[in-house]
C-alpha positions as CSV (number, residue, x, y, z in Angstrom):
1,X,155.0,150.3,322.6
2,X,158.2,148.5,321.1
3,X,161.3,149.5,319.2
4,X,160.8,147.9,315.8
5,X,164.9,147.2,315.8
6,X,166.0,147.3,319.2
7,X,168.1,150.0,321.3
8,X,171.3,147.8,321.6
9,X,175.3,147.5,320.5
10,X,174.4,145.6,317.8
11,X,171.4,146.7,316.0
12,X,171.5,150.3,316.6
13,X,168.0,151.1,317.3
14,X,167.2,154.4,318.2
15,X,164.6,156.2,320.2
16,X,162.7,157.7,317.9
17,X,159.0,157.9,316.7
18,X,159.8,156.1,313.5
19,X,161.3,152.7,315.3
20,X,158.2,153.3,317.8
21,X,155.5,150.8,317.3
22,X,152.3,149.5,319.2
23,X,152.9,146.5,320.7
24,X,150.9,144.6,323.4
25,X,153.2,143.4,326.5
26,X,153.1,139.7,325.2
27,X,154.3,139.8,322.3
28,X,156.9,142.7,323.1
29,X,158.1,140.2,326.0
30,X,158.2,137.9,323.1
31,X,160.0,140.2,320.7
32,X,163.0,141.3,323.3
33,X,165.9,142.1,321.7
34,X,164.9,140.7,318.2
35,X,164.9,142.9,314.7
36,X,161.2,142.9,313.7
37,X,161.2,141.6,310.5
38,X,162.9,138.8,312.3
39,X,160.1,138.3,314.4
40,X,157.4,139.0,312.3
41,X,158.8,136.4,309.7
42,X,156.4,134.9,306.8
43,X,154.4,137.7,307.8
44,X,154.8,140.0,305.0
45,X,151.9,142.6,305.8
46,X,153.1,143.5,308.8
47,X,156.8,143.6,308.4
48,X,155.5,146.1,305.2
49,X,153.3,148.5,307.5
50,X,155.8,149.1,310.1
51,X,158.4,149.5,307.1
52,X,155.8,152.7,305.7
53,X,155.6,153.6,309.4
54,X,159.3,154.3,309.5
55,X,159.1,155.8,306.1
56,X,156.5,158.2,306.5
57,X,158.6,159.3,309.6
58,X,162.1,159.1,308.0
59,X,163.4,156.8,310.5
60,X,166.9,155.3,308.8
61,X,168.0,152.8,310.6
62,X,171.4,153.3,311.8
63,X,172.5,149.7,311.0
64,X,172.9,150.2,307.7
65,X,174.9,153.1,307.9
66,X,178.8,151.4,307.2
67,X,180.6,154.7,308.6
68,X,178.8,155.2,311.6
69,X,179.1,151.3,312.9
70,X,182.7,151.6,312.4
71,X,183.3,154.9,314.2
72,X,180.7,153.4,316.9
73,X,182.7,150.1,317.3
74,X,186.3,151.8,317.5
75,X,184.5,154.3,320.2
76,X,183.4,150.8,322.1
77,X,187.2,149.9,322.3
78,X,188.0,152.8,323.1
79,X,185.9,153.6,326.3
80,X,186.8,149.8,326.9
81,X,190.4,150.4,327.1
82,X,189.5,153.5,329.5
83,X,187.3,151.7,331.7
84,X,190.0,148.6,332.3
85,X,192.5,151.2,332.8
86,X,190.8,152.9,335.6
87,X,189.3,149.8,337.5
88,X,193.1,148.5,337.5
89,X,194.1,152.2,339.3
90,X,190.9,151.9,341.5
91,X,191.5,147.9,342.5
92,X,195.1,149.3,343.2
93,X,194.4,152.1,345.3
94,X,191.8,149.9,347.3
95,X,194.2,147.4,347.6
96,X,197.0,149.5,349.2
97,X,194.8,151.1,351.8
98,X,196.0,151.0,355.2
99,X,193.2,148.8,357.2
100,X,190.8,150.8,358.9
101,X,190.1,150.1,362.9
102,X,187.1,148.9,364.2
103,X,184.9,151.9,365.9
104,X,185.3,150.4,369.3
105,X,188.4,149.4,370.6
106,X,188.3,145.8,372.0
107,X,188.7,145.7,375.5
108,X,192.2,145.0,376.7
109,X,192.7,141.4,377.8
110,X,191.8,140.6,381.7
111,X,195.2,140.1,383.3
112,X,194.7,136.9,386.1
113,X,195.7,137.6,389.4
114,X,196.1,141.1,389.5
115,X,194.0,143.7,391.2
116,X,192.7,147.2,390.3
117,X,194.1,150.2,391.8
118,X,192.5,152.6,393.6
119,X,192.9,155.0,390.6
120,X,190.8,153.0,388.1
């Protein structure tokens, strides 16, 4: 199975049973992240059967919908802005950590010429 137009940013595919079509692993390799009738062109039969396909199952492709792209790209900014706002308060925090001390002390230096005492 493929997506007809594919689940990404930019074309909007969706998930559903009318952008679902069969597809052998070749030529969906081949496909990746290309609209079909971009794929499929010259190749008019086809690129009209999986058209019907998405008719008779009221797929609308979301592309084409002006109003939704725009409130889709201003919410892409938007969780942009968010995310670069809290990596810089995470990179900060990690920054200003105190460094943490190994789990085993390091022995303390030999001292030359001394002796142990009795009590060590």
């Amino acid at each position: 199975m493929d997506h007809a137009i594919p689940i990404s940013k930019r074309a909007l595919g969706e998930h559903r049973l009318g952008n679902l079509v069969p597809s052998c692993a070749a030529c969906n390799g081949e496909k990746g992240e290309k609209h079909f009738a971009t794929f499929l062109a010259g190749q008019a039969e086809r690129i009209a059967r999986i058209k019907a396909h998405m008719a008779r199952h009221g797929y609308q492709p979301l592309a084409n919908n002006k109003a939704l792209r725009q409130v889709l790209d201003t919410a892409y900014k938007e969780v942009g802005q968010i995310a670069t706002r809290y990596t810089t308060i995470i990179d900060a925090l990690l920054r200003d950590r105190p460094q943490v001390r190994p789990l085993r002390p390091s022995p303390p230096p030999a001292v030359s010429g001394s002796r142990p005492s009795p009590a060590d």
